[in-house]
PyMOL commands that place a pseudoatom at each C-alpha (Angstrom):
pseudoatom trace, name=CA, resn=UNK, resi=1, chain=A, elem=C, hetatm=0, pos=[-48.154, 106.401, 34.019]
pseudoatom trace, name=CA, resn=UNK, resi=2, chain=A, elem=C, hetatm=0, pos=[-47.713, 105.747, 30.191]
pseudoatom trace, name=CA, resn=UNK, resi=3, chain=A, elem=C, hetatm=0, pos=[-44.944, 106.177, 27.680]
pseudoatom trace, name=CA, resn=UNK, resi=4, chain=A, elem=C, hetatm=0, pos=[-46.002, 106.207, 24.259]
pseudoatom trace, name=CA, resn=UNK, resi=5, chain=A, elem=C, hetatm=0, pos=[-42.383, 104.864, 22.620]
pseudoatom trace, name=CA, resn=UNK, resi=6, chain=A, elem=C, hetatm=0, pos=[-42.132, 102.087, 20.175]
pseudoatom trace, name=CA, resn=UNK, resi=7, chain=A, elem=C, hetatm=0, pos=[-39.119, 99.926, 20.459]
pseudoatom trace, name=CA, resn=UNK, resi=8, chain=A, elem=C, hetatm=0, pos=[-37.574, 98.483, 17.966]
pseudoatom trace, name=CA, resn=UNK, resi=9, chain=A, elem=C, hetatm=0, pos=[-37.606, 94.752, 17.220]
pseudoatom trace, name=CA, resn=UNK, resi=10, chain=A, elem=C, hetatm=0, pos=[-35.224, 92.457, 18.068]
pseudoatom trace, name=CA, resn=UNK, resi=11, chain=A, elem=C, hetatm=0, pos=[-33.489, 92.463, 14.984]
pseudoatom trace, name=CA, resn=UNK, resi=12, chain=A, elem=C, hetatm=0, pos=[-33.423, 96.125, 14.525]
pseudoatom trace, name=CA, resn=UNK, resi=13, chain=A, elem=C, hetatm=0, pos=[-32.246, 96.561, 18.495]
pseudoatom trace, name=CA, resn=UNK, resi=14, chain=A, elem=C, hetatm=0, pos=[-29.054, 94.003, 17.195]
pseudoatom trace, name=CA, resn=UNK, resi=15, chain=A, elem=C, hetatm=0, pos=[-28.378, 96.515, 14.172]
pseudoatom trace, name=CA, resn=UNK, resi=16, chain=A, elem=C, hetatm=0, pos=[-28.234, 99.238, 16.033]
pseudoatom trace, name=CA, resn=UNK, resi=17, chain=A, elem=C, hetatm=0, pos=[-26.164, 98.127, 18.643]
pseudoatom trace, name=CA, resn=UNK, resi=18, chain=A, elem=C, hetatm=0, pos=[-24.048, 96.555, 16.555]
pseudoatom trace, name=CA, resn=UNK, resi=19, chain=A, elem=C, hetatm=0, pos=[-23.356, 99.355, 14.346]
pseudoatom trace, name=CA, resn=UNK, resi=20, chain=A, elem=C, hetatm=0, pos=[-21.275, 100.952, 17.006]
pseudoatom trace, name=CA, resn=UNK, resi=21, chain=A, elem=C, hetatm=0, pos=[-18.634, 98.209, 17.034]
pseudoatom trace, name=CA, resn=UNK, resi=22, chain=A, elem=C, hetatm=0, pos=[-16.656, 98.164, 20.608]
pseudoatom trace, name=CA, resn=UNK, resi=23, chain=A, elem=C, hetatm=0, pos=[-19.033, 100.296, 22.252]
pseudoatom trace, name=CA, resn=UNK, resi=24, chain=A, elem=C, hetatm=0, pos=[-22.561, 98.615, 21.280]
pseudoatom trace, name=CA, resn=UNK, resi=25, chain=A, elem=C, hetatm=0, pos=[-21.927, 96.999, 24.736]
pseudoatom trace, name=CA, resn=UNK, resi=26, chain=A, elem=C, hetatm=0, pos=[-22.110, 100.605, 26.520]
pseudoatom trace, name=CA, resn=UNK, resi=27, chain=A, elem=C, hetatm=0, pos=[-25.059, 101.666, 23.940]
pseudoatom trace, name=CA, resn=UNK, resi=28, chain=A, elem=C, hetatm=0, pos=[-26.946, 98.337, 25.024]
pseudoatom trace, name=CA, resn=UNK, resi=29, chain=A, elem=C, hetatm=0, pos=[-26.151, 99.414, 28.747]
pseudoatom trace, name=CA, resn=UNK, resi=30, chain=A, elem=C, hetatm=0, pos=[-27.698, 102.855, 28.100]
pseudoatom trace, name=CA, resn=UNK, resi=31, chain=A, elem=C, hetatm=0, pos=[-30.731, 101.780, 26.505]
pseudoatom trace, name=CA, resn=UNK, resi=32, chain=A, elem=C, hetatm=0, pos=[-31.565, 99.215, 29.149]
pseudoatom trace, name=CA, resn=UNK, resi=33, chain=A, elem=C, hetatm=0, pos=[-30.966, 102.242, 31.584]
pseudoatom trace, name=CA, resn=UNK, resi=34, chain=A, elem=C, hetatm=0, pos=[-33.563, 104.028, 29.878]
pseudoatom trace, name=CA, resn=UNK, resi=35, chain=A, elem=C, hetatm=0, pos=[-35.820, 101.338, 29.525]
pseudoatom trace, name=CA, resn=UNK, resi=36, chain=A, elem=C, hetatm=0, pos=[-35.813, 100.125, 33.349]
pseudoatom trace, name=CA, resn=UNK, resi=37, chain=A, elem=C, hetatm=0, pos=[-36.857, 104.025, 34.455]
pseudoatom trace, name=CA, resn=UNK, resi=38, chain=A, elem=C, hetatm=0, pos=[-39.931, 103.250, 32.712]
pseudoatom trace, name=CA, resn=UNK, resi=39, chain=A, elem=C, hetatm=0, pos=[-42.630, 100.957, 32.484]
pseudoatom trace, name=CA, resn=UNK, resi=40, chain=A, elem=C, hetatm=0, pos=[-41.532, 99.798, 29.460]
pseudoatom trace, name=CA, resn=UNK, resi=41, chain=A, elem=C, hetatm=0, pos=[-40.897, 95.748, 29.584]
pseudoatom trace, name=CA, resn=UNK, resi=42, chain=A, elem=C, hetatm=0, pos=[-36.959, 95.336, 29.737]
pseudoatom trace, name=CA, resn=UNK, resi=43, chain=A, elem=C, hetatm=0, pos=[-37.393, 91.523, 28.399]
pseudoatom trace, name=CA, resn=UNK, resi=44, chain=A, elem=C, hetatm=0, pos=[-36.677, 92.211, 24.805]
pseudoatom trace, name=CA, resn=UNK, resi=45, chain=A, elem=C, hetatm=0, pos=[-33.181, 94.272, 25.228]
pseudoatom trace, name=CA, resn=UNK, resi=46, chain=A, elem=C, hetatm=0, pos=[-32.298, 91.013, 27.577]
pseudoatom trace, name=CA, resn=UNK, resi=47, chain=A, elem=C, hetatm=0, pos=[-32.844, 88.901, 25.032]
pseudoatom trace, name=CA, resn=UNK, resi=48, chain=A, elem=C, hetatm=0, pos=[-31.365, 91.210, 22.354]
pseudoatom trace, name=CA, resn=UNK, resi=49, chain=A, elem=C, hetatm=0, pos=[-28.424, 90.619, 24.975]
pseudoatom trace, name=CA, resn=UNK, resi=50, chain=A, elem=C, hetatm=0, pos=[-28.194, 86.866, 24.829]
pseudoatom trace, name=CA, resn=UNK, resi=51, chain=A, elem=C, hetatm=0, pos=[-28.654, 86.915, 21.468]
pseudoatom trace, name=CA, resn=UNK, resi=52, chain=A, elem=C, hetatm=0, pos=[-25.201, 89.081, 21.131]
pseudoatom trace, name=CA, resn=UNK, resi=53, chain=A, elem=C, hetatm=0, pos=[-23.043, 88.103, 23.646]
pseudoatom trace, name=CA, resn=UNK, resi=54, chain=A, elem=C, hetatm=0, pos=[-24.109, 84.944, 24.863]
pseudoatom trace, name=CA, resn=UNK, resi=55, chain=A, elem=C, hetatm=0, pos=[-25.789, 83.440, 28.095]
pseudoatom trace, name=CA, resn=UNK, resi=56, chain=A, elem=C, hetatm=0, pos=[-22.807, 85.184, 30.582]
pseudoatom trace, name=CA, resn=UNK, resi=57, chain=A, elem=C, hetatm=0, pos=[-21.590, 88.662, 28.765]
pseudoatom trace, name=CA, resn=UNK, resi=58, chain=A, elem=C, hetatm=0, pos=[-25.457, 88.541, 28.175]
pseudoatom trace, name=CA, resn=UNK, resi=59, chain=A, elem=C, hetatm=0, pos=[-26.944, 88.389, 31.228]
pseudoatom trace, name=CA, resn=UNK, resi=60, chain=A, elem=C, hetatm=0, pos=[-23.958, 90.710, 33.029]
pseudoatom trace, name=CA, resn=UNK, resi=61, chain=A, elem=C, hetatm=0, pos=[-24.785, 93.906, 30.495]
pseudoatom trace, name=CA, resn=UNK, resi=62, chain=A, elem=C, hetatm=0, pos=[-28.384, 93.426, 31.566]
pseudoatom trace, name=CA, resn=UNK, resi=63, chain=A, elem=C, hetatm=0, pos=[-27.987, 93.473, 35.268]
pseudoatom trace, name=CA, resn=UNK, resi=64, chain=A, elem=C, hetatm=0, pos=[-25.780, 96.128, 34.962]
pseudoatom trace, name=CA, resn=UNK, resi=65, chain=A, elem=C, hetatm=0, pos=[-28.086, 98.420, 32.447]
pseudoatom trace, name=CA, resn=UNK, resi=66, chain=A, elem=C, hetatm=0, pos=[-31.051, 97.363, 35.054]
pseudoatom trace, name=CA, resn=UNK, resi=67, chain=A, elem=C, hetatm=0, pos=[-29.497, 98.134, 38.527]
pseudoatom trace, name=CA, resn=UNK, resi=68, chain=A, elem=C, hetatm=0, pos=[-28.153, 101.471, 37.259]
pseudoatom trace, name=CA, resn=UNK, resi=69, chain=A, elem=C, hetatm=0, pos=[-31.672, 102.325, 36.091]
pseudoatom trace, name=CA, resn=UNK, resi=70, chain=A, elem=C, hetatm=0, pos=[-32.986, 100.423, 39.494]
pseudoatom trace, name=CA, resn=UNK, resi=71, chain=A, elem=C, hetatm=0, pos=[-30.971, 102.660, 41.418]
pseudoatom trace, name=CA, resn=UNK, resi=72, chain=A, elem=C, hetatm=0, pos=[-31.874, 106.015, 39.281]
pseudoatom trace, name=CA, resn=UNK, resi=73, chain=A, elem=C, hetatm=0, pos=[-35.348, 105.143, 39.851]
pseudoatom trace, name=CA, resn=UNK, resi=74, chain=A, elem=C, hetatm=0, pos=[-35.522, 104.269, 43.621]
pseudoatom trace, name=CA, resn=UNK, resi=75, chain=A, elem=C, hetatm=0, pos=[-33.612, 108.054, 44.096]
pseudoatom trace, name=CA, resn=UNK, resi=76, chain=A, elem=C, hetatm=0, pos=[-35.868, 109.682, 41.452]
pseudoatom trace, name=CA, resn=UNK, resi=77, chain=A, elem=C, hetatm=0, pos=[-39.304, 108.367, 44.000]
pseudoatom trace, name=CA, resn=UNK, resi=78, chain=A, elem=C, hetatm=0, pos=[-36.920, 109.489, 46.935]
pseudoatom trace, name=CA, resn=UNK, resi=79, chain=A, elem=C, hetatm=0, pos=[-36.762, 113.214, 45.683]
pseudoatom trace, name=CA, resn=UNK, resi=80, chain=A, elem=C, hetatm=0, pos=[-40.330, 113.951, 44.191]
pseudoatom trace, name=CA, resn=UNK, resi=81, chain=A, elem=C, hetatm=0, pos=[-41.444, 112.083, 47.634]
pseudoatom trace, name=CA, resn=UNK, resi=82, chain=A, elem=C, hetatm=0, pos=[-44.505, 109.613, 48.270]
pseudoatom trace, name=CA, resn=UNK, resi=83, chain=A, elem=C, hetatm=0, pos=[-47.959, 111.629, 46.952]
pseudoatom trace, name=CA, resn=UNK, resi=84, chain=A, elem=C, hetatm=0, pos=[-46.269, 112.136, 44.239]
pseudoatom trace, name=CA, resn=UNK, resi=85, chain=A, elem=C, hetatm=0, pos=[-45.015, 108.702, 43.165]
pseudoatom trace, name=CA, resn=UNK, resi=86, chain=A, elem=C, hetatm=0, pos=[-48.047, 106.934, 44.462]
pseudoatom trace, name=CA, resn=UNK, resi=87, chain=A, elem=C, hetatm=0, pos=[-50.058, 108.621, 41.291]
pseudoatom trace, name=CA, resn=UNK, resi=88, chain=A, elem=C, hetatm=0, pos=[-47.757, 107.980, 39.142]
pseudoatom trace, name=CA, resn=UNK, resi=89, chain=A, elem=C, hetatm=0, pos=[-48.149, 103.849, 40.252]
pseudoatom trace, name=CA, resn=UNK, resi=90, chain=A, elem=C, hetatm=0, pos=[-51.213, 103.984, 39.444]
pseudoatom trace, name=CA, resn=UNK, resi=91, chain=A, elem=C, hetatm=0, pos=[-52.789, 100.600, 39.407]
pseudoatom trace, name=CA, resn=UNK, resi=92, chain=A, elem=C, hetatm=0, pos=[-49.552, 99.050, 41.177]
pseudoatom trace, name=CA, resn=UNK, resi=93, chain=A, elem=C, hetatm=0, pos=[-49.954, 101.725, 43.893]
pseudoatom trace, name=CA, resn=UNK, resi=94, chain=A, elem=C, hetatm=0, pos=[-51.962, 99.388, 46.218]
pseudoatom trace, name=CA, resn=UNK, resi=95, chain=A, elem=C, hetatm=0, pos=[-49.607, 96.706, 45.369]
pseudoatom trace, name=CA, resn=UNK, resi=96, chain=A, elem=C, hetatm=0, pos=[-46.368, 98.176, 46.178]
pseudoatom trace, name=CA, resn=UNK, resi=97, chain=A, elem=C, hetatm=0, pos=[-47.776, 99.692, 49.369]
pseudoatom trace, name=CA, resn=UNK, resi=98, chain=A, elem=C, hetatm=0, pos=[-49.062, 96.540, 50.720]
pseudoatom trace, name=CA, resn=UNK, resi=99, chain=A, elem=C, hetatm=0, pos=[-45.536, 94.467, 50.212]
pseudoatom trace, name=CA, resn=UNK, resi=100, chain=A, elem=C, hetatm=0, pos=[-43.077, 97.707, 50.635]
pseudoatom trace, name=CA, resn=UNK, resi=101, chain=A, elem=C, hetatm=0, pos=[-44.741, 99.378, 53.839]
pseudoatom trace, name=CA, resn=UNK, resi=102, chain=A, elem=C, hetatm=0, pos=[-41.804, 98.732, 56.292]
pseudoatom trace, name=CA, resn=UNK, resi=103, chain=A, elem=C, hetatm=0, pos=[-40.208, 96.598, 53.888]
pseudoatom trace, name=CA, resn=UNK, resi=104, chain=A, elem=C, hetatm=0, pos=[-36.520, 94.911, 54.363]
pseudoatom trace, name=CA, resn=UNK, resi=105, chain=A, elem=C, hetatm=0, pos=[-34.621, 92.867, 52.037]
pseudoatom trace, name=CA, resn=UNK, resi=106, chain=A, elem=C, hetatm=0, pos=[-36.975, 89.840, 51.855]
pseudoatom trace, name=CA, resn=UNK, resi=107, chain=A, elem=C, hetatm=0, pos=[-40.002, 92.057, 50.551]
pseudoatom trace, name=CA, resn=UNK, resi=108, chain=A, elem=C, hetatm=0, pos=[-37.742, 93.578, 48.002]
pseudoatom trace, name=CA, resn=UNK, resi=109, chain=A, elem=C, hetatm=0, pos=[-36.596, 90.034, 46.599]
pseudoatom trace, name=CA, resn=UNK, resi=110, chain=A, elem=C, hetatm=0, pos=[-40.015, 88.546, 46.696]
pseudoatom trace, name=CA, resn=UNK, resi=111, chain=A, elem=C, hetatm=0, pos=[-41.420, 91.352, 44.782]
pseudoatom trace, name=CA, resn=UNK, resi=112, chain=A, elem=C, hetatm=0, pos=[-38.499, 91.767, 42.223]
pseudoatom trace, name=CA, resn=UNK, resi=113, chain=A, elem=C, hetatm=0, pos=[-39.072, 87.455, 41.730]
pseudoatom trace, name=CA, resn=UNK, resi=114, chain=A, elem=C, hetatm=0, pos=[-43.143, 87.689, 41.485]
pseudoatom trace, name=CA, resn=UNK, resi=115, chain=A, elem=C, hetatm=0, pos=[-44.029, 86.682, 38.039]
pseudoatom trace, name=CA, resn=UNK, resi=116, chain=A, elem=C, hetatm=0, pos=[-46.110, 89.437, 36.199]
pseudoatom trace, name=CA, resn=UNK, resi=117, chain=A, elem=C, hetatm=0, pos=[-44.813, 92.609, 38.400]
pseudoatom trace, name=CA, resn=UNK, resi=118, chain=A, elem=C, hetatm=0, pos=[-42.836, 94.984, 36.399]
pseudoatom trace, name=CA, resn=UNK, resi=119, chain=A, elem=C, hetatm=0, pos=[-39.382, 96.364, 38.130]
pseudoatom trace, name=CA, resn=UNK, resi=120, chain=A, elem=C, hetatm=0, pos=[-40.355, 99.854, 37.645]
pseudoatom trace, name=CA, resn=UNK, resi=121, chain=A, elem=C, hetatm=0, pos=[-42.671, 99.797, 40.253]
pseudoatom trace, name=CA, resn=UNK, resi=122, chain=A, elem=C, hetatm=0, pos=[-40.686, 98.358, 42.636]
pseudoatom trace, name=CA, resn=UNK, resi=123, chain=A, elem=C, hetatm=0, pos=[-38.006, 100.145, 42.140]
pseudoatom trace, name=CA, resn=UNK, resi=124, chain=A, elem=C, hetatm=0, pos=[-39.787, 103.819, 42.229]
pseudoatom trace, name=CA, resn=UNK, resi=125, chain=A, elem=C, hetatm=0, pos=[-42.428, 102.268, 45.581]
pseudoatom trace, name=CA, resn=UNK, resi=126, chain=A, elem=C, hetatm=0, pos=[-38.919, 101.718, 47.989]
pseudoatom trace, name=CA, resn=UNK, resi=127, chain=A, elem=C, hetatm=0, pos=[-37.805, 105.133, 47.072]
pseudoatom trace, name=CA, resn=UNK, resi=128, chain=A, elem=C, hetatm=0, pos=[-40.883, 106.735, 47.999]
pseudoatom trace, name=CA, resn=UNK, resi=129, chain=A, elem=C, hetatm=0, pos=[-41.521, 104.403, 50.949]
pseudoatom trace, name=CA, resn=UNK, resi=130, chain=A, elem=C, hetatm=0, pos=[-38.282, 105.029, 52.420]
pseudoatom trace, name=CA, resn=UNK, resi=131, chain=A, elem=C, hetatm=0, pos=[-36.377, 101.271, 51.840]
pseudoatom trace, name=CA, resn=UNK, resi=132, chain=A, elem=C, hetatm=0, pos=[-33.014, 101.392, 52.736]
pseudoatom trace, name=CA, resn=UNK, resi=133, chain=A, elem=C, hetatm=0, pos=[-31.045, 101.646, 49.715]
pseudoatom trace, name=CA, resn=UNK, resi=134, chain=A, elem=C, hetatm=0, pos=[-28.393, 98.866, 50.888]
pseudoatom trace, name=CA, resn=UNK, resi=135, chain=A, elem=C, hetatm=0, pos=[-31.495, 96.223, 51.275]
pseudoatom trace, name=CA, resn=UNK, resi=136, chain=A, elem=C, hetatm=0, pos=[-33.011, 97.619, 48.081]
pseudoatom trace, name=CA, resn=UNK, resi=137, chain=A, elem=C, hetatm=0, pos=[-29.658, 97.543, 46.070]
pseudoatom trace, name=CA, resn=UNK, resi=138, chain=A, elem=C, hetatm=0, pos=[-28.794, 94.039, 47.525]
pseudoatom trace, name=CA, resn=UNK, resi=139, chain=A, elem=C, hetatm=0, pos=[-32.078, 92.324, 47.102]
pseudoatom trace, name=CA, resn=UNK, resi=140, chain=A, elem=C, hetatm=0, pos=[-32.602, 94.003, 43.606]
pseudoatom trace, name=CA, resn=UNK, resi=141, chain=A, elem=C, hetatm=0, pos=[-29.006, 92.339, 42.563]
pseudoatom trace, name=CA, resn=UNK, resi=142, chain=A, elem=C, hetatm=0, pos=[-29.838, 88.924, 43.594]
pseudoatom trace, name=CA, resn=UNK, resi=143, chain=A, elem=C, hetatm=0, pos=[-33.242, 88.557, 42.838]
pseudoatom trace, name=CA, resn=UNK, resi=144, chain=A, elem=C, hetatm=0, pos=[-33.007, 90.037, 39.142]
pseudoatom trace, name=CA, resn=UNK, resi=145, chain=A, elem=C, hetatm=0, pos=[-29.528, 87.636, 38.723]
pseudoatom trace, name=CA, resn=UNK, resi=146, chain=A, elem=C, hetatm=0, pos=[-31.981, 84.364, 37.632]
pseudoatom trace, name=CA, resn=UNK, resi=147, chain=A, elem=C, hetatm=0, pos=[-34.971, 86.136, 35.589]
pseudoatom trace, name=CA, resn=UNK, resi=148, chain=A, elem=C, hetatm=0, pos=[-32.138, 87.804, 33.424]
pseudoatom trace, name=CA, resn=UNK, resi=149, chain=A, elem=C, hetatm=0, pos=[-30.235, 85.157, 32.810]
pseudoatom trace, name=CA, resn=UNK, resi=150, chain=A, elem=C, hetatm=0, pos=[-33.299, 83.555, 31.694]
pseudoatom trace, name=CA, resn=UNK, resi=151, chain=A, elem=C, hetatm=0, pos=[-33.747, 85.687, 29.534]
pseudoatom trace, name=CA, resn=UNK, resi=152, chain=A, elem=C, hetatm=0, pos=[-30.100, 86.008, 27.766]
pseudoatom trace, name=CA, resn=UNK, resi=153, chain=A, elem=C, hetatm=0, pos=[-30.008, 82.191, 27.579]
pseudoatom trace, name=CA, resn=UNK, resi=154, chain=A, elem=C, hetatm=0, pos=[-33.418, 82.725, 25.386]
pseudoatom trace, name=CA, resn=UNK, resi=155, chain=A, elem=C, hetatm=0, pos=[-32.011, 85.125, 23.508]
pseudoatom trace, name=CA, resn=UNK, resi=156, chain=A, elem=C, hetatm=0, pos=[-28.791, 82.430, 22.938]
pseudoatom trace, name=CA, resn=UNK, resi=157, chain=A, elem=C, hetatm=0, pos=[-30.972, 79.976, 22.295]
pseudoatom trace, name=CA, resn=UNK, resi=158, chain=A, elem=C, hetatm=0, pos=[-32.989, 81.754, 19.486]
pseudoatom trace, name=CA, resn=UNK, resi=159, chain=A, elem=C, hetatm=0, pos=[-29.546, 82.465, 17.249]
pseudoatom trace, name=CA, resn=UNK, resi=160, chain=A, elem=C, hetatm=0, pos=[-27.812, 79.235, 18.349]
pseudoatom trace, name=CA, resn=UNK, resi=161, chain=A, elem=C, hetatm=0, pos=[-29.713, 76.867, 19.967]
pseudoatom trace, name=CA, resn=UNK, resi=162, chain=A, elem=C, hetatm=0, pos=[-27.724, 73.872, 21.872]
pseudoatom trace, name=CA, resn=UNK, resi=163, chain=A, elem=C, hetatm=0, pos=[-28.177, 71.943, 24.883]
pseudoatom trace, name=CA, resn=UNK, resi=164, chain=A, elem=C, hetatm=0, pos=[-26.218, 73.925, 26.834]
pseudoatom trace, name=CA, resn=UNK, resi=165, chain=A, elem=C, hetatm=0, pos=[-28.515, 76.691, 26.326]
pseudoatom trace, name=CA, resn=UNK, resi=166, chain=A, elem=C, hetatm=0, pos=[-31.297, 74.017, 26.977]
pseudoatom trace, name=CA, resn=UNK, resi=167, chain=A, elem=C, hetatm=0, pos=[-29.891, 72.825, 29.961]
pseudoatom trace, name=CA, resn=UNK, resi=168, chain=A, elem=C, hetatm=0, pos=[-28.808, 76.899, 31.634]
pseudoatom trace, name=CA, resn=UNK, resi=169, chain=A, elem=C, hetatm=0, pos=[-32.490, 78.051, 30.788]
pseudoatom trace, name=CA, resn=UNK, resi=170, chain=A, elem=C, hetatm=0, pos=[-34.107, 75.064, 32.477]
pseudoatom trace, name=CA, resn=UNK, resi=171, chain=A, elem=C, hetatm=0, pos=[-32.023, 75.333, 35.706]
pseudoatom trace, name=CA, resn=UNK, resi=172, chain=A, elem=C, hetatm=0, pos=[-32.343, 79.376, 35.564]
pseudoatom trace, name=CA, resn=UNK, resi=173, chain=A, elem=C, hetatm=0, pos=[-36.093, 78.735, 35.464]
pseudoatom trace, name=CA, resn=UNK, resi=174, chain=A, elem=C, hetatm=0, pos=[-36.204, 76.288, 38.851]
pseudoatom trace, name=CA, resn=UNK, resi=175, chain=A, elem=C, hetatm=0, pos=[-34.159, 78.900, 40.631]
pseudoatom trace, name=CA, resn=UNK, resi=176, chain=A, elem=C, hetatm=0, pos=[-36.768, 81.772, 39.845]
pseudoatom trace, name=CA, resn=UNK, resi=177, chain=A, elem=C, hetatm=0, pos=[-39.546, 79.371, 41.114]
pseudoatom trace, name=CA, resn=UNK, resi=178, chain=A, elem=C, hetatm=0, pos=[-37.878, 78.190, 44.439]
pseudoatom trace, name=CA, resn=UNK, resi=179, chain=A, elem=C, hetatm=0, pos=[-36.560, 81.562, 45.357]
pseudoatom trace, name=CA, resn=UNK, resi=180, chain=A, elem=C, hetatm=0, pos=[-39.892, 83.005, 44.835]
pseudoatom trace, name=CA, resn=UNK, resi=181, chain=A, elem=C, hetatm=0, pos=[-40.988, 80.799, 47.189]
pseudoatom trace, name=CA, resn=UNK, resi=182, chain=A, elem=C, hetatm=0, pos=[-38.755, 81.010, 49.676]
pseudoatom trace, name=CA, resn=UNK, resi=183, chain=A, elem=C, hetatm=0, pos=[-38.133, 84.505, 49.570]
pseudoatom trace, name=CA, resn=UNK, resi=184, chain=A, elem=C, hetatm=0, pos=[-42.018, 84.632, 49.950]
pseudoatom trace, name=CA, resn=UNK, resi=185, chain=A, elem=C, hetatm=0, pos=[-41.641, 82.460, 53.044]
pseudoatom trace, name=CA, resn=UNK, resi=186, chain=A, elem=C, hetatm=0, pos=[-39.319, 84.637, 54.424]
pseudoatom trace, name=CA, resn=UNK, resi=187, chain=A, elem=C, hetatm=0, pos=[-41.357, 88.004, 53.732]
pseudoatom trace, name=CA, resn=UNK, resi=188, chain=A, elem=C, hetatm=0, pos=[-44.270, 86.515, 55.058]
pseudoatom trace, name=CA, resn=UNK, resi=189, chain=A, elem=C, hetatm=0, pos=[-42.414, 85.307, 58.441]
pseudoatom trace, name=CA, resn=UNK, resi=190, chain=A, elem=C, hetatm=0, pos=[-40.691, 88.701, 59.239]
pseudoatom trace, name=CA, resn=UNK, resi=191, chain=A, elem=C, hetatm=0, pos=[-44.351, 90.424, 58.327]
pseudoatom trace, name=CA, resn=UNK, resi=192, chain=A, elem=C, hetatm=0, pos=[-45.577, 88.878, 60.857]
pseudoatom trace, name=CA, resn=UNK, resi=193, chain=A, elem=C, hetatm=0, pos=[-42.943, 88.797, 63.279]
pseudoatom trace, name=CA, resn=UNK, resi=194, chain=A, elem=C, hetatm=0, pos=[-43.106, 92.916, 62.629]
pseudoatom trace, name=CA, resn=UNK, resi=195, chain=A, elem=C, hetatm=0, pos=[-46.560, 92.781, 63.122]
pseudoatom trace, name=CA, resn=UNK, resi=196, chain=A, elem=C, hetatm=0, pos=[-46.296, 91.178, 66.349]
pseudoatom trace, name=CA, resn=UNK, resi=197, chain=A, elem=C, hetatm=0, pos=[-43.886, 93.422, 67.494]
pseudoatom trace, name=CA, resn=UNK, resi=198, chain=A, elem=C, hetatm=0, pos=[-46.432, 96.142, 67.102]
pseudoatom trace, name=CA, resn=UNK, resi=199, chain=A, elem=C, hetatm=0, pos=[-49.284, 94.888, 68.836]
for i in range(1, 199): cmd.bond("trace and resi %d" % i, "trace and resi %d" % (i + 1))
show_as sticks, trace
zoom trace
């Protein structure tokens, strides 16, 4: 699957959004809706984010723009159904199947924290797979809440950089790499507890 739209740069992403005074927040919120339906990389609106409203106002208009889009996605997979979906994947196919086949909350956060997977993916796999949406909405929340604010504090950084900004990107950082490893632990535990179970 393959969408052949430029984004702007960072600086031309601020303009816009900031053209439209009060409601650049809600035109930042519907462009990273439209970017997390796609596989389009949502890490430069984030930033654009942190850059504009700082490390907390930041990171909530991303989470927010990204579990709308999350959500939008997981029920767009649901109603076009698995064959479907699974072509669209394309490489990731294999990939999503193998950590989403009777997936719970645990597979959905380790895959959401696993450096170098897209959400997009994710998020259109547990629709077609069947996830439950309350252990896909849940684990999508938490797990995105460290990567994105990550990513505002960046985009903080880059227009005014301080050690605050220092300090919240460094700790944001260690919680992406011990979650992802204990969410992994977890995964891997009830996988084979399920597989048990089966046998």
């Amino acid at each position: 699957m393959s969408f052949h739209l430029n984004l702007p740069s960072p600086e031309e992403m601020r303009k816009i959004i900031l053209s439209y005074g009060w409601a650049g927040c809600l035109v930042f919120i519907g462009i990273t809706i439209i970017i997390a339906i796609t596989p389009i990389p949502i890490t430069i609106p984030t930033l654009v984010a942190g850059s504009l409203y700082g490390v907390f106002g930041g990171t909530l208009l991303s989470l927010s723009g990204i579990m709308i889009g999350s959500w939008i996605g997981y029920w767009m997979a649901r109603l076009v159904g698995r064959r479907i979906t699974f072509k669209l994947l394309g490489r990731y196919s294999f990939i999503v199947e193998d950590y989403l086949s009777n997936a719970g909350f645990w597979a959905i956060c380790t895959v959401k924290l696993m450096p170098g997977l897209p959400y997009w993916p994710v998020n259109y796999g547990a629709g077609a797979l069947g996830v439950k949406q309350s252990s896909f909405i849940s684990a999508s929340f938490l797990a995105s809440i460290p990567g994105q604010a990550s990513l505002a504090t960046l985009g903080a950084f880059a227009v005014k950089p301080s050690v605050f900004h220092g300090v919240v990107l460094i700790i944001a950082w260690t919680v992406v790499v011990i979650s992802t490893l204990v969410s992994y632990r977890h995964w891997r535990s009830t996988k084979a507890d399920t597989q048990k179970l089966e046998k």
